[in-house]
C-alpha positions as CSV (number, residue, x, y, z in Angstrom):
1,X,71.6,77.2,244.9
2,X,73.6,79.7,247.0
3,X,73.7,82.2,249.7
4,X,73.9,86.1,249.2
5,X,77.1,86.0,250.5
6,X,79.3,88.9,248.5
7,X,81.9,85.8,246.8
8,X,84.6,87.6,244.6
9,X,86.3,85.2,241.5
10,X,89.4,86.1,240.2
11,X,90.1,86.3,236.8
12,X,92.9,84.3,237.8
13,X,93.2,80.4,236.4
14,X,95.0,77.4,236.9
15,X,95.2,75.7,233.6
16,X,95.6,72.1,232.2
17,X,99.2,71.4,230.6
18,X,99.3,68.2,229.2
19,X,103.1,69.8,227.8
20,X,104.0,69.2,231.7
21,X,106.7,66.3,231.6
22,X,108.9,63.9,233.5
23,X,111.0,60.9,232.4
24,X,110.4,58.0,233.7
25,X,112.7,54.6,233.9
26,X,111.0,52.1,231.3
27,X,111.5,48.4,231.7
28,X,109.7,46.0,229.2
29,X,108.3,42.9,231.0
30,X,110.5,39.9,230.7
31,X,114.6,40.1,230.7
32,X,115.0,38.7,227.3
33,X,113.2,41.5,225.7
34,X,115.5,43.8,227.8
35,X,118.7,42.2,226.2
36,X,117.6,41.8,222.7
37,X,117.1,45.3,223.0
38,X,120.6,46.0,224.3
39,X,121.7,43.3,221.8
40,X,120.7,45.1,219.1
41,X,122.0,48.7,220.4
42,X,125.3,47.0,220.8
43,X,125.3,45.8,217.4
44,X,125.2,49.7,215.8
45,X,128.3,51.0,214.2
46,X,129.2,54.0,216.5
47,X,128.5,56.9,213.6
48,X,124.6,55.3,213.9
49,X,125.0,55.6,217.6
50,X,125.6,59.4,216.8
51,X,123.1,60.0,214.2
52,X,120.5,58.5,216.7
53,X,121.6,59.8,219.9
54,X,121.7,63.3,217.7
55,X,117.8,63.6,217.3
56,X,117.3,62.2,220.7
57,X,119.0,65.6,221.8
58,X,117.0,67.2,219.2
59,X,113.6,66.0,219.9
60,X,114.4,65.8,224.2
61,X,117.2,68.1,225.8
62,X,114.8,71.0,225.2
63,X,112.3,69.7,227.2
64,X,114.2,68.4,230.3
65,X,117.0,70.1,232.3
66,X,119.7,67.3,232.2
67,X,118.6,64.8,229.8
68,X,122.1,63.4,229.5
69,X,122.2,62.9,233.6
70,X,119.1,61.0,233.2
71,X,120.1,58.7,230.6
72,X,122.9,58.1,232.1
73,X,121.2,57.1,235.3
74,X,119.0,54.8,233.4
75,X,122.1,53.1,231.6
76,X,123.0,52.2,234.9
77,X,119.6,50.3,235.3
78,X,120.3,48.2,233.1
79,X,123.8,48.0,232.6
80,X,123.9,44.3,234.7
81,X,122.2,42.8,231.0
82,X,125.1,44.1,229.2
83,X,127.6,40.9,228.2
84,X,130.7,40.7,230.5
85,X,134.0,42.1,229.2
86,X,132.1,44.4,226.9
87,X,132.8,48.3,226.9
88,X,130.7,50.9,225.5
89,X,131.2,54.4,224.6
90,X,129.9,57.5,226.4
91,X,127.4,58.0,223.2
92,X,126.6,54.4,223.7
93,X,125.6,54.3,227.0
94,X,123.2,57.6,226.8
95,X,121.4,55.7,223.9
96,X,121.2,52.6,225.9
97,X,119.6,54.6,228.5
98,X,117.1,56.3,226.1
99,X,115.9,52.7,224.7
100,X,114.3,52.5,228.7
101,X,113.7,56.1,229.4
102,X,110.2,57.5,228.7
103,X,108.2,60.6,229.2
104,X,105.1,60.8,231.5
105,X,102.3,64.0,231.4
106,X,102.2,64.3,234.7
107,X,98.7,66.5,233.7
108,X,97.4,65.0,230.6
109,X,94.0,64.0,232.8
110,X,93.4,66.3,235.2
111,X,95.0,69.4,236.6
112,X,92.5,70.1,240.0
113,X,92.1,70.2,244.1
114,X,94.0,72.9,245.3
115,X,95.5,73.7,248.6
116,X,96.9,76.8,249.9
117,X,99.4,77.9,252.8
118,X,101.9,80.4,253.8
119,X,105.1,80.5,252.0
120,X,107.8,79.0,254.7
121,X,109.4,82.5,253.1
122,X,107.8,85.9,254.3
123,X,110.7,88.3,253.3
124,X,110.9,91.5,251.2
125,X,107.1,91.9,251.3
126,X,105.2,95.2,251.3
127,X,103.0,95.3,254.7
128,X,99.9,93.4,254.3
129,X,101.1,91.1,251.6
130,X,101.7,86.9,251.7
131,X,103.8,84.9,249.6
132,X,102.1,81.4,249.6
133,X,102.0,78.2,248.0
134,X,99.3,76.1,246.1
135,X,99.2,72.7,245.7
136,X,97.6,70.8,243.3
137,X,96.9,67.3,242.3
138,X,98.1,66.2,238.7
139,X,96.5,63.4,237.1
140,X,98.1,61.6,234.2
141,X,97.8,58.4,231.7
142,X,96.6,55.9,234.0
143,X,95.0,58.0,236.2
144,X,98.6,58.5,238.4
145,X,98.4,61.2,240.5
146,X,100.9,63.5,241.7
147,X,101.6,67.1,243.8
148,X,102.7,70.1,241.6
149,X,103.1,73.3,243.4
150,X,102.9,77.2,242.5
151,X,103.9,80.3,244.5
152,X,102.7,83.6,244.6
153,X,102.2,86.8,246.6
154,X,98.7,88.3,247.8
155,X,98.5,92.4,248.5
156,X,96.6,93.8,250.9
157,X,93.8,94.4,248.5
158,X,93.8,90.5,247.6
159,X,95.2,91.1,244.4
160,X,97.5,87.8,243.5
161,X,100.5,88.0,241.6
162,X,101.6,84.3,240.7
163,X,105.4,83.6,239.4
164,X,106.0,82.4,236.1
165,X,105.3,78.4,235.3
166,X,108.7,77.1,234.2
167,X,108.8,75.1,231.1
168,X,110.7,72.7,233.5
169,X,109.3,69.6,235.5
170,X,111.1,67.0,237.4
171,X,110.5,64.9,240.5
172,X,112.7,64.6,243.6
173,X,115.2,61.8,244.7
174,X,114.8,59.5,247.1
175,X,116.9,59.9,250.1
176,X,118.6,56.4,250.8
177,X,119.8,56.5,253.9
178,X,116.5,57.5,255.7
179,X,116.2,57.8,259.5
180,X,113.9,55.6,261.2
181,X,113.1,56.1,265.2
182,X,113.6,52.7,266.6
183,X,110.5,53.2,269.1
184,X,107.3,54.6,266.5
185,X,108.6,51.8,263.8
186,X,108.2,48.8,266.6
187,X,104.6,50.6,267.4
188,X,103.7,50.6,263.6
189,X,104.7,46.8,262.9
190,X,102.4,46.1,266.2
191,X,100.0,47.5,264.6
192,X,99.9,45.0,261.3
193,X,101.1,41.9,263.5
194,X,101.8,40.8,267.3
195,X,105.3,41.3,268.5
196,X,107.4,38.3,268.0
197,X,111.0,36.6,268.6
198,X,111.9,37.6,264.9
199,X,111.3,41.1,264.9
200,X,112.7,41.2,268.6
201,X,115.6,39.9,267.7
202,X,116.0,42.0,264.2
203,X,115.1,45.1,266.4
204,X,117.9,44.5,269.6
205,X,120.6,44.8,266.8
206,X,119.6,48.3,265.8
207,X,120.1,51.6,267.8
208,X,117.2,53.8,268.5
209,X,118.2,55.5,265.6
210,X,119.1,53.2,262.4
211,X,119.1,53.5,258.4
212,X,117.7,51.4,256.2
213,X,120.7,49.9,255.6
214,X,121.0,49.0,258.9
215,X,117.5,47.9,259.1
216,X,118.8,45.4,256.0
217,X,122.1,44.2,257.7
218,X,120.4,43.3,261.1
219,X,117.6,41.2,258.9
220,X,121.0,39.6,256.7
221,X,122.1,38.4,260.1
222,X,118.7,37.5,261.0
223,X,118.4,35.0,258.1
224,X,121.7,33.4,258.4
225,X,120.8,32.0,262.4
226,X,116.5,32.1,262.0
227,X,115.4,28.9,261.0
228,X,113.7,29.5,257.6
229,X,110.9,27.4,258.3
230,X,109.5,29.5,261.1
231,X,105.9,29.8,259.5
232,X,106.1,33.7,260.8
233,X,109.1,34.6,259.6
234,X,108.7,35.4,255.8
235,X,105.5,37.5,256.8
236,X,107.7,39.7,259.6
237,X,110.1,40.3,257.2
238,X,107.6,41.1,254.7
239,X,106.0,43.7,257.5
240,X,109.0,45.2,258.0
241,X,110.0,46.0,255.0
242,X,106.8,47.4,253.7
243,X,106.7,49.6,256.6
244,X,110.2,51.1,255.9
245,X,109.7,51.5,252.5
246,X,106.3,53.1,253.4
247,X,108.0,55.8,254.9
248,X,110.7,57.6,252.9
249,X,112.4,60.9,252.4
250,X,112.8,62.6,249.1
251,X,114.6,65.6,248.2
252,X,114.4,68.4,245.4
253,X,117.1,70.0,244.2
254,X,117.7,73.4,245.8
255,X,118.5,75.5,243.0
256,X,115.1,74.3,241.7
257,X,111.8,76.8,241.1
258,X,108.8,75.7,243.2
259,X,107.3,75.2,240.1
260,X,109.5,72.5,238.8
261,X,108.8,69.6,241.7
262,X,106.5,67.6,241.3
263,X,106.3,64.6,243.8
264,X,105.8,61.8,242.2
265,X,103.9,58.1,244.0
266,X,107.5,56.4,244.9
267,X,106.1,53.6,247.6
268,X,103.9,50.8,246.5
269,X,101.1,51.8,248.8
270,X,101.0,54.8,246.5
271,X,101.7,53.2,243.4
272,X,98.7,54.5,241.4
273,X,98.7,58.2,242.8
274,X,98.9,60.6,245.7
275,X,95.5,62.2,245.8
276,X,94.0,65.2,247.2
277,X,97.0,66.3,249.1
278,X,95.5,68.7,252.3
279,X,98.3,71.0,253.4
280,X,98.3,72.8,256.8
281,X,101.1,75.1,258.2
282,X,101.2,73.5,261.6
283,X,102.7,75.5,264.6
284,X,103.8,73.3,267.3
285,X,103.6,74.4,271.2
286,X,106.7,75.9,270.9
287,X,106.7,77.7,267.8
288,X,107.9,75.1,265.5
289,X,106.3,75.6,262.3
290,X,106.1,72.3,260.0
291,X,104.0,71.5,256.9
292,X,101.8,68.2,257.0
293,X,99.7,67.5,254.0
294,X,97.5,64.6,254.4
295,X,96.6,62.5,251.3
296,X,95.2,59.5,250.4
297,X,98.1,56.9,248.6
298,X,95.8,54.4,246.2
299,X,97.6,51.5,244.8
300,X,95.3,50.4,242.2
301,X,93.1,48.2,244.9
302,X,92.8,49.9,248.3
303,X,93.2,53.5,249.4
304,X,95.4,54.2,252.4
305,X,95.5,57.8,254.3
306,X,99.1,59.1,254.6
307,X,101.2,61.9,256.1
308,X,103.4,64.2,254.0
309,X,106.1,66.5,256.1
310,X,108.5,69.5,255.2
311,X,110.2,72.4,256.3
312,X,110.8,74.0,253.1
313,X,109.5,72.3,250.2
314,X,112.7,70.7,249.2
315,X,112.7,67.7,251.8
316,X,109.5,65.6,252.4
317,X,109.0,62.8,254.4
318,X,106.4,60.6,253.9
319,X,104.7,58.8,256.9
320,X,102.4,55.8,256.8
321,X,99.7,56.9,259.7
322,X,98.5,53.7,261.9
323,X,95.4,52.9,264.0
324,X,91.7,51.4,263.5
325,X,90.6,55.0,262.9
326,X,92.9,55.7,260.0
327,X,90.3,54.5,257.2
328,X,88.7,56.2,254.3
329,X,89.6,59.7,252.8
330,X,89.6,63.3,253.1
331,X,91.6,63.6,256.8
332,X,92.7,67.0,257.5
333,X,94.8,68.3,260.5
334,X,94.2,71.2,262.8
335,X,96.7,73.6,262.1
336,X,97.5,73.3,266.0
337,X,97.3,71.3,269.0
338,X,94.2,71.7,270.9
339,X,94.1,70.5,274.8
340,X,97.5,69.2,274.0
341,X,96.5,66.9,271.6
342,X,96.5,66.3,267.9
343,X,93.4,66.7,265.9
344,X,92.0,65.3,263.0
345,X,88.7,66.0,260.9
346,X,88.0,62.8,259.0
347,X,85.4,61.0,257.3
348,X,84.8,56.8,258.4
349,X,81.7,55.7,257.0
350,X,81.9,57.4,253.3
351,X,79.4,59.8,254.4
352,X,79.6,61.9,257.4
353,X,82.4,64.1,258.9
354,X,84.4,62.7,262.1
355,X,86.7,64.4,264.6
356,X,89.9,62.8,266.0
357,X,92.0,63.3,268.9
358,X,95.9,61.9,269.6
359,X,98.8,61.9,271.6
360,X,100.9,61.1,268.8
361,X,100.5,62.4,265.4
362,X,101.7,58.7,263.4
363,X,98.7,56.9,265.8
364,X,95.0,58.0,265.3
365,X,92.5,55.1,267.5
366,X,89.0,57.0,268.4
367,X,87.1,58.8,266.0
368,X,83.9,60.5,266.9
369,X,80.9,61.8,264.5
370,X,80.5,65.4,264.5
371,X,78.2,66.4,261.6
372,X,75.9,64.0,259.2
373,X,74.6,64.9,255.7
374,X,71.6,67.4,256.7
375,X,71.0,69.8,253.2
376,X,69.6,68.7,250.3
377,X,72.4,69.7,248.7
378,X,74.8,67.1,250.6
379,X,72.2,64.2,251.4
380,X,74.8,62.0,249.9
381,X,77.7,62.8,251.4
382,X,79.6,65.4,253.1
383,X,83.5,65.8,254.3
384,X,85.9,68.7,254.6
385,X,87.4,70.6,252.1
386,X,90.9,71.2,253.9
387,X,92.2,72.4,257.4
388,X,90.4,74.0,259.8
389,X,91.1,77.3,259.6
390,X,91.5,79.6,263.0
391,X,89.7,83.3,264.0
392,X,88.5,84.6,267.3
393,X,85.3,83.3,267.2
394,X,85.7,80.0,266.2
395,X,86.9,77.2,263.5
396,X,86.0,77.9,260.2
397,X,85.5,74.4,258.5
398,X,84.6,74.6,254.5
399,X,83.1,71.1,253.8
400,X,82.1,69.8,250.3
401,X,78.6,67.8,249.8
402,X,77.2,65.5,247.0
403,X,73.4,66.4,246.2
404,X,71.4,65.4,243.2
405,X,73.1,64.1,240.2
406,X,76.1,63.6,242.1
407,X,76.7,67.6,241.5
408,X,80.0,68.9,244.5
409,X,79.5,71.9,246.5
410,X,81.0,73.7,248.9
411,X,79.6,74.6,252.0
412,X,80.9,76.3,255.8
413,X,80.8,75.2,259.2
414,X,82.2,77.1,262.6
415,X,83.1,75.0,265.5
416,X,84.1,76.2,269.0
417,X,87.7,77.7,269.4
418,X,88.6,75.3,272.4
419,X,86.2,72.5,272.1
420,X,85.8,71.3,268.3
421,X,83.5,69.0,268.9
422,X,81.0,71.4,269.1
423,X,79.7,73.3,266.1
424,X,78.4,76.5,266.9
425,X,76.9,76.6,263.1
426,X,75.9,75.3,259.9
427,X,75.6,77.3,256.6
428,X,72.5,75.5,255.6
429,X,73.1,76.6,251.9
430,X,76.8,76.6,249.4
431,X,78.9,78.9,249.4
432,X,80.1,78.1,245.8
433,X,78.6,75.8,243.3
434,X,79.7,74.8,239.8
435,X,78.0,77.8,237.9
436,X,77.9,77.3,233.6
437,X,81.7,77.6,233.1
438,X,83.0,75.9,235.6
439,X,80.9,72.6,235.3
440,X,82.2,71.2,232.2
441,X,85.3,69.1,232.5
442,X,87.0,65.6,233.3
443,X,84.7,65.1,236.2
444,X,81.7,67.4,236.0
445,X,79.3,69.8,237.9
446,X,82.3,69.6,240.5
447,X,83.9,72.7,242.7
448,X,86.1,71.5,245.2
449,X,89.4,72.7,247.3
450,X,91.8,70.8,249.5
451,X,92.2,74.2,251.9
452,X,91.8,77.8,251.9
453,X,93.5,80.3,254.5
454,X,92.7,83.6,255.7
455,X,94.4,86.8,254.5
456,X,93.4,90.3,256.2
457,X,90.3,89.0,257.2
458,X,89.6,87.6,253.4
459,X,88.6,83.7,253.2
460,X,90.6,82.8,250.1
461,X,89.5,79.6,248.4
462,X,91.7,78.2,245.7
463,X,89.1,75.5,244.0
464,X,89.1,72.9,241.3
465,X,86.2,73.1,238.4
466,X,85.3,69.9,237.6
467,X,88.8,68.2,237.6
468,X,90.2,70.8,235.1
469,X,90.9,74.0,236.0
470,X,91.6,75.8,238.9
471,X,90.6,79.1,240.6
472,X,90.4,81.3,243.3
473,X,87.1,82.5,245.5
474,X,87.6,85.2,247.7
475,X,84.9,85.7,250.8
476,X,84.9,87.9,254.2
477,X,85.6,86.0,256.7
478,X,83.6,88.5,259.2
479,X,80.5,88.1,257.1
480,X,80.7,84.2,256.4
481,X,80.9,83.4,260.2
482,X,78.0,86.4,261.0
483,X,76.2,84.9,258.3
484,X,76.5,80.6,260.1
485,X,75.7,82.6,263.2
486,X,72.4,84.2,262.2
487,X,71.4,80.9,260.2
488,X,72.1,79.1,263.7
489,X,69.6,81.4,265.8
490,X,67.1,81.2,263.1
491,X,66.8,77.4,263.1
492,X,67.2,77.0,267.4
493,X,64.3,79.2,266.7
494,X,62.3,77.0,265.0
């Protein structure tokens, strides 16, 4: 299968690196295994303690930036089991915090799904060169996935020059004192329930913009005058609280190479992984850039689309998105408002490709089909592979479809500049499918990318090979959209 398109591969790869490590807080199930083992830590004469703590260092500090800062934080996990009245040394405490510290390979399954966009940073760059950024999905014991990120500069002769892949990993920290706009969060709790004396009363006591702690103090003094039997009280509460926990802020440090972040599933909607994140550089109406990457959080039961934002790739805030058209996976945002609205490319019934349209970017009601399995080579499924990306003469849309023995694909589209809904063409054929290298891996005959972008006229595609490895496709932009056009006459032709 394929096209005569002229498709360039670099030699260029993104590997596997199951050496690619974070620490993780470890808590055994049940509290009386946590204070035997504290128990028995305490009971250690303090030249043990040393000996111990001494290959911990050995074996770990080599491998993480600040292992001491992280055992400590994990000491103070747990430090409520220790008996009261009893002190502990500094040596101690970093060994307490080791006995519930372990290390996760944030890429020991997969390393796949790429994204690309602009670097936020455009500076000291020869003319015709782009510093960007690639995204890609991590996959780890359990099958938790994460967002890693790599940065690099393309010439004007599409040559890429990556930076170096530090030994370093680490994810960011949770911002506690989150912002929440009083007016969007009442909108999003209607959404899961009907408005209600409780959460009426909960919300009059908070200004339009409160904190999470604020958020907690008005609910204290809702539970000391609410009468606990209300039967809809427990399940308000409940609402509210997953909603604000739903949407959080975390932050990297900023002395930290783009390489060493890794965002890590923090809410419980997300629990089991953040999957095939889809990042856009979106320019607002009045110049405003701002990243969103769309993903889909999975839990371990039910898959929930989402809505990742940043200015700069240190702070991210993570939006739950709302409405009855906020279903299934694979959403991906125009990189601009059309008409003044929002749009969305989506996919509702596990098989087709729908277009959305909204006033407000959290709230996404009407979905409409635009485009139906019609090759052989997608008669399964079909969706998008990333943003839409813009040129004169229209969208450029690369879509990914499932054909015989489940093998992935990836295919083109071009919609109308000012009116997506209409597709001007179809690429009846791939533009890339898994050749003999690229279809062995974790999840085979597979090629698939989260989002390309287009560089001096040059489509480049960073792609995933079967869940593995990663690479880049490079493809004329001029000659992909002449060649949907030509296809187009020659089918109204027949």
């Amino acid at each position: 299968m394929g096209t005569e398109l002229n498709l360039v591969k670099s030699e260029i790869k993104f590997i596997q690196d199951n050496r690619r490590v974070i620490t993780r807080f470890y808590l055994p199930h049940g509290e009386g295994r946590i204070e035997k083992i504290i128990q028995k830590t305490l009971s250690l004469p303090e030249k043990r303690v040393k000996e111990i703590l001494k290959h911990v260092s050995e074996d770990f500090s080599s491998r993480h930036k600040n292992i001491w800062a992280i055992l400590d934080e994990h000491f103070n996990n747990v430090r409520r089991y220790l008996p009261k009245g009893v002190e502990v040394s500094k040596e101690r405490k970093a060994l307490i915090g080791a006995y519930f510290t372990h290390e996760y390979s944030i890429q020991a399954a997969a390393f796949f799904n790429p994204s690309i966009v602009a670097h936020p940073d455009q500076t000291n760059l020869e003319d015709g060169s782009l510093r960007c950024i690639v995204s890609f999905r991590s996959t780890g014991e359990g099958h938790i996935s994460s967002v890693e990120f790599r940065s690099g500069v393309i010439d004007k002769y599409n040559n890429f020059d990556f930076q170096d892949v530090s030994r370093f990993v680490e994810p960011p920290k949770i911002i506690p004192d989150k912002v929440y706009d009083r007016h969007t969060f009442r909108l999003k709790l209607a959404e899961l329930e009907e408005p209600n004396n409780i959460s009426d009363n909960i919300f009059s006591n908070l200004p339009e913009s409160f904190t999470y702690a604020d958020l907690q103090t008005s609910i204290r003094d809702k539970l000391m005058i609410e009468q606990l039997t209300h039967p809809a009280f427990y399940q308000t509460i409940e609402n509210i609280l997953w909603i604000a926990n739903s949407n959080y802020e975390v932050k990297f440090k900023k002395e930290s190479n783009l390489s060493e972040r890794v965002i890590f599933p923090s809410s419980e909607n997300e629990s089991k992984g953040i999957e095939d994140a889809r990042f856009v550089r979106f320019v607002d109406d009045d110049g405003d850039v701002t990243y969103y990457a769309t993903y889909t959080a999975y839990n371990g039961h039910t898959i929930l689309p989402q809505l990742m934002t940043t200015k700069d790739f240190l702070r991210f805030k993570v939006i739950t998105l709302n409405g009855k058209a906020v279903k299934d996976k694979g959403m991906a945002l125009f990189p601009r408002k059309i008409n003044g609205k929002y749009m969305m490319l989506s996919r509702q019934d596990g098989e087709s490709i729908y277009i959305m349209s909204s006033d407000n970017i959290h709230f996404w009601h009407e979905a409409e089909l635009l485009r139906e399995p019609s090759a052989p080579w997608e008669f399964t499924q079909i969706g998008n592979c990333g943003s839409p990306i813009e040129t004169d003469e229209g969208w450029i849309v690369l879509t990914h479809g499932v054909g015989p023995m489940r093998q992935y694909c990836i295919g083109a589209m071009l919609l109308d500049i000012e009116e997506p809904r209409r597709i001007i063409g179809i690429l009846p054929e791939p533009i890339l499918s898994p050749d003999k290298e690229e279809r062995e891996g974790y999840v085979p005959n597979v090629v698939y990318t989260c989002g390309a972008i287009l560089h001096n006229d040059t489509l480049i595609i960073p792609y995933a090979m079967s869940d593995t490895t990663s690479g880049i496709a490079c493809l004329s932009a001029r000659e992909l959209i002449d060649r949907i056009k030509s296809r187009s006459k020659i089918a109204a032709a027949c």
